[in-house]
N, C-alpha and C positions, 0 to 999 in steps of 0.2 A: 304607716299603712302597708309599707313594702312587707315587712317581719310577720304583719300580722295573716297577710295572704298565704307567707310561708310557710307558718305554721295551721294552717286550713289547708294546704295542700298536704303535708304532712298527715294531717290528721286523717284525710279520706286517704291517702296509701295504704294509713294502717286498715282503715276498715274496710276496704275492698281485698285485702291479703288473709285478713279474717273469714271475711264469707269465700273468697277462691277456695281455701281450706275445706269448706265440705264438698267441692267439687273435681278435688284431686283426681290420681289416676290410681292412686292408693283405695281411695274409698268407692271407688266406680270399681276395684279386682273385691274388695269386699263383700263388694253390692251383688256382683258375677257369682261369688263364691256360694254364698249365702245361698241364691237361687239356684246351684247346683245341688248343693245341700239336701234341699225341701223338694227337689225332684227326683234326687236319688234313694230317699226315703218315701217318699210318695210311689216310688217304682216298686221297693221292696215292700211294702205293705199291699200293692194291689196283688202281686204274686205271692203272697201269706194270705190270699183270701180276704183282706179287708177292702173297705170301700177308695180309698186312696184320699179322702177326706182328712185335714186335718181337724183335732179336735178343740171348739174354743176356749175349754177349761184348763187342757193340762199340755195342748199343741204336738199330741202326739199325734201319729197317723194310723189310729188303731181304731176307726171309726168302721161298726158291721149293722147290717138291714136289721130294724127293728117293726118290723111291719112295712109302714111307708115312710116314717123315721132312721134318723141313725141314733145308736149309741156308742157308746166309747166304752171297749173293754180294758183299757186300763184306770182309768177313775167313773166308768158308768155314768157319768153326763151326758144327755141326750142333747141332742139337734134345737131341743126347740119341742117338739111334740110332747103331750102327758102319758 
């Protein structure tokens, strides 16, 4: 009984050092980064005149007014609107 507790404690070490693993301090500077990223882009697109929108086709930030819509000038997928 004792061996078999042991290796059940064992066993939840590993899987609680598994899921810490996407909680690191590694992937929370990634997570930081990332969102620097998509706002330093979103910055340079609102001062090129576009909407600062990213777009869901192609994720670039090249989204301009297309009436009351947006479109995307670099693969021309709209918002949503015909």
């Amino acid at each position: 009984r004792a061996r078999e507790l042991a290796e059940d404690i064992v066993e939840e070490e590993a899987e609680v050092s598994s899921t810490e693993a996407l909680f690191t301090d590694a992937a929370a500077q990634e997570a930081a980064d990332a969102k620097k990223l998509a706002a330093t882009r979103r910055q340079q697109s609102l001062l090129q005149g576009y909407t600062g929108n990213e777009c869901p086709e192609c994720h670039n930030f090249t989204m301009v007014r297309n009436g009351t819509c947006e479109k995307c000038d670099t693969c021309g997928s709209t918002s949503g609107c015909s």
